[in-house]
N, C-alpha and C positions, 0 to 999 in steps of 0.2 A: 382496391375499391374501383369499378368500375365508374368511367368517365362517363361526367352528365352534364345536360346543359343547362341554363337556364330553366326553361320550361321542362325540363324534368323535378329541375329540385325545388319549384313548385308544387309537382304533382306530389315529392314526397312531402311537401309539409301539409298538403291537403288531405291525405291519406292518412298520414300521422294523425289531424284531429277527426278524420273519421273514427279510427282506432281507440283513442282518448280525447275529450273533451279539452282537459286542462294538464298544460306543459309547462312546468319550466321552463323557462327561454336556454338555459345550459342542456337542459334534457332531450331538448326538442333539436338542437343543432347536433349533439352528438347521434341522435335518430336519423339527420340526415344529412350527416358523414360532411357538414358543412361549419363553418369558424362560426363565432356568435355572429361576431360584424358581419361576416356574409348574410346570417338569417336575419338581420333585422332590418338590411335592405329590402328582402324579397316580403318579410312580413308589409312592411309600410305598402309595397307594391300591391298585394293583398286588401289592405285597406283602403287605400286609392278605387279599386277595383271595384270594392261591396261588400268582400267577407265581412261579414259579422263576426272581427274579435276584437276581443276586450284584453285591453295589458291592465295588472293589479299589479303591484309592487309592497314586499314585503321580504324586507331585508334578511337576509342578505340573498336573498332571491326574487326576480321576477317571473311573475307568471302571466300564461297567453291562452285565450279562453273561445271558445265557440256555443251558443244555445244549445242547449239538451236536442232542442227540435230543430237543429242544422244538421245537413247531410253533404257530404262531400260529395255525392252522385250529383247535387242541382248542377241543371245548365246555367251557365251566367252570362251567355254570350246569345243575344237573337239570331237567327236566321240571316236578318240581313248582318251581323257584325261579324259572323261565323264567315259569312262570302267575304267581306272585305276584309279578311283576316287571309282569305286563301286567295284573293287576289295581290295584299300584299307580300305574300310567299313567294309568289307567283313572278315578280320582280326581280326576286334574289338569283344568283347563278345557282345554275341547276346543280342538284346531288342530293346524296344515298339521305340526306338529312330531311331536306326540303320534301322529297318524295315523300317519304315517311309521314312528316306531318301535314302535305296533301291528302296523302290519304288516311290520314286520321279522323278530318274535319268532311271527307268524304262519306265516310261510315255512318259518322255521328248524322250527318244530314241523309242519308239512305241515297246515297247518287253512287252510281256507277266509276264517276270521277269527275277531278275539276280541270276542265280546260286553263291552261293558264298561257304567257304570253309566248310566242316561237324563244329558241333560247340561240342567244348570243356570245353566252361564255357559261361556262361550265365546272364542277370542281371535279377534281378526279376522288376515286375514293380514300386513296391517301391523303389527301389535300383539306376532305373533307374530316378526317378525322385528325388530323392536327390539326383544324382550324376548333374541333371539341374541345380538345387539349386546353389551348388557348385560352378559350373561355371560358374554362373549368378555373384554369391558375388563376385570369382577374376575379371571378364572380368569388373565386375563392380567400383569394388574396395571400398565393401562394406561391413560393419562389416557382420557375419553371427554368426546367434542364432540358436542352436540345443539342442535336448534334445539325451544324447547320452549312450551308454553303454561300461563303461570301466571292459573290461573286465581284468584286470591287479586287479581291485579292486571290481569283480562284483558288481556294483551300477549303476545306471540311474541313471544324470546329468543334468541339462540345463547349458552351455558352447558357451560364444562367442569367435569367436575365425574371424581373418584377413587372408584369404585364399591367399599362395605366388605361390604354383604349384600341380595340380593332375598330376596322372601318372593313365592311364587306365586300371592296374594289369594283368592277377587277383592275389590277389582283389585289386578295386582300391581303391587310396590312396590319401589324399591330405595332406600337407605342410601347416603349420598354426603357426600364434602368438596366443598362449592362453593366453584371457585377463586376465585371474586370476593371471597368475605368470609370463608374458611377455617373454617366452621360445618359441620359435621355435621346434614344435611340429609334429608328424603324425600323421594321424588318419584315420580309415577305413570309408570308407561311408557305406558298409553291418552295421555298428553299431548303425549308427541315424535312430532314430525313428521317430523323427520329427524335420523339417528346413524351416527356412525362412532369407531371408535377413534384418538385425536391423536397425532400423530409432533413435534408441536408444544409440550408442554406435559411435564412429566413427570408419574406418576404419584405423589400425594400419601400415603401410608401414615396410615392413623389407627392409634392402641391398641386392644387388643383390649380394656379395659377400658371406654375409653369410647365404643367402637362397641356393651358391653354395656348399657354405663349406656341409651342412647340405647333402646335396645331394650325394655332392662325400664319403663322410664315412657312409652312411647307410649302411644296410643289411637286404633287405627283409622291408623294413618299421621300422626298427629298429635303433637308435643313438646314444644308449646309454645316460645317465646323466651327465658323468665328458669328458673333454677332451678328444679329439680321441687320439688313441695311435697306435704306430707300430707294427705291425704285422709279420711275417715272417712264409711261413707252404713249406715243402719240400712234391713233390707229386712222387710216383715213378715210372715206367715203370709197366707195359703198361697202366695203370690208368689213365695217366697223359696225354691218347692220349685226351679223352674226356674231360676231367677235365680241359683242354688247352681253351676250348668249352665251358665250364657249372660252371667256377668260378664265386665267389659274386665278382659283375664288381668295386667295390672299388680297387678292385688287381690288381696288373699287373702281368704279366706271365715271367720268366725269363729260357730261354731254358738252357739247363744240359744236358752233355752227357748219366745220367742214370732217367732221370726226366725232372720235371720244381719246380723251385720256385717261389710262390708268395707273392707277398710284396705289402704293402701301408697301407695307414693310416683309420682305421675305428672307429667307435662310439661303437658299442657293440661287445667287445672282448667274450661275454657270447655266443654271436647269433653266431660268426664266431663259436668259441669252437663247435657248435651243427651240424658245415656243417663238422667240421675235423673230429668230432667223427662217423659221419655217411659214412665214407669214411675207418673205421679198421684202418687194418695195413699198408694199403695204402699213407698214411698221417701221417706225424710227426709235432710237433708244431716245432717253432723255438727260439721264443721268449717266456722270463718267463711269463709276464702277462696271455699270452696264453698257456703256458705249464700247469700253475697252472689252468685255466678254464676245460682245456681237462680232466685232472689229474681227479676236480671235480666230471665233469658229469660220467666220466667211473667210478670213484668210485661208484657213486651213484647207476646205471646201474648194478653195479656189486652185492650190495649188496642186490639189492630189488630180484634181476633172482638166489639167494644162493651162489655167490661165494664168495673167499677170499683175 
């Protein structure tokens, strides 16, 4: 079965009631080679949107319905929504994907093209099609097999892992159950070699809570191993105008009359240590766990460049 993304498996269920009116909710997922659960996320997304369907329920089947006189050709997006659709493309790191549906929304609007922003980072086209992968295994909610490169232990792996959430980077990232040791894990997609969705393993479901925990104390794709812990780092004038601007967002900002303090709870008190250390004298820790990490690296720092 060839890999789709979101906005494809959209388009099949659009095209599905162009084809027929009224589906099954079983009929209509096995049409587009996607789980029930997957299609009744995208359906509600559809009804959010403005489609016109109607769910009937008549056991031991549901059904999902469009008007005789609904056509899957209408445009649903104005002009202007169609721009600001291709401007927010336009943000994304460039690739073979993003093109594509630049120039989709290009077509549809009879332009030549859409200028969009200078680009900053980029996916290559490998990169970009594991990142397909990817979001076929969550949207799907399907184990995913890769062969991968941990760079923490340089070695290639093959690694199934239950995809919970990408974040677009750079670089990007996704959120995963590692079936080996059933940890809530990140992981780079620049590091898979090779990916497919497993017919082998089932897919592992996390909570949504502790896919949020995981989330709110990162740093940089980072979690640490043991319990998050508190944090505290004082930033001082005039540093702290930007640094208000450009903290690791697990923190919260707390205004001072000669500064800001920031505070909250993160996974890798190692990774914060390397964002205070790169900030001088600018930046004091607060707390011991993290006194003793800064203390670390600048020792480290100090001894390798001759000092004492």
């Amino acid at each position: 079965m060839p890999k789709r993304s979101t906005g494809a498996t959209i388009s099949q269920i659009l095209i599905a009631f162009g084809e027929e009116h009224t589906w099954t909710q079983a009929a209509l997922a096995d049409r587009c080679g996607i789980e029930v659960r997957a299609l009744k996320v995208r359906l509600k997304e559809l009804v959010d949107a403005g489609v016109p369907l109607e769910r009937e329920e008549d056991a031991p089947h549901v059904y999902w319905s469009v008007p005789k006189s609904w056509s899957a050709g209408e445009v649903f997006l104005s002009t202007d929504d169609m721009l600001l659709v291709a401007r927010l493309l336009g943000r994304l790191p460039a690739s073979r994907s993003r093109q594509q549906a630049l120039g989709a929304i290009a077509a549809a609007l009879r332009l030549e093209a859409i200028p969009s922003a200078p680009e900053s980072f980029s996916l290559d086209p490998t990169e970009d099609a594991h990142l397909v992968v990817v979001e076929d295994a969550l949207e799907k909610e399907h184990a995913l097999r890769m062969e991968y490169f941990s760079a923490s232990r340089s070695i290639k792996e093959w690694r199934t892992v239950s995809v919970h959430h990408i974040t677009s980077g750079p670089p990007a990232r996704f959120l995963a159950t590692c079936h080996r040791d059933g940890a809530i894990k990140w992981f780079r997609v620049d590091r898979i070699l090779r990916a497919h969705e497993s017919t082998e393993e089932a897919f592992r479901p996390a909570s949504r809570p502790s896919v949020e925990r995981v989330l709110a104390t990162s740093i940089d794709g980072y979690q640490g191993d043991g319990a998050p812990s508190e944090v505290s780092v004082f930033v001082r004038e005039p540093e702290s105008r930007w640094v208000a601007r450009n903290h690791p967002r697990p923190l919260v900002v707390e205004e001072l009359p000669s500064g800001i303090r920031l505070r909250g709870e993160v996974g890798s008190v190692k990774q914060l240590a390397r964002w205070v250390v790169s900030l001088g004298s600018a930046a004091r820790a607060e707390t011991p766990e993290l006194i003793e990490a800064v203390r670390a690296l600048a020792a480290g720092a100090i001894s390798v460049h001759g000092g004492s």
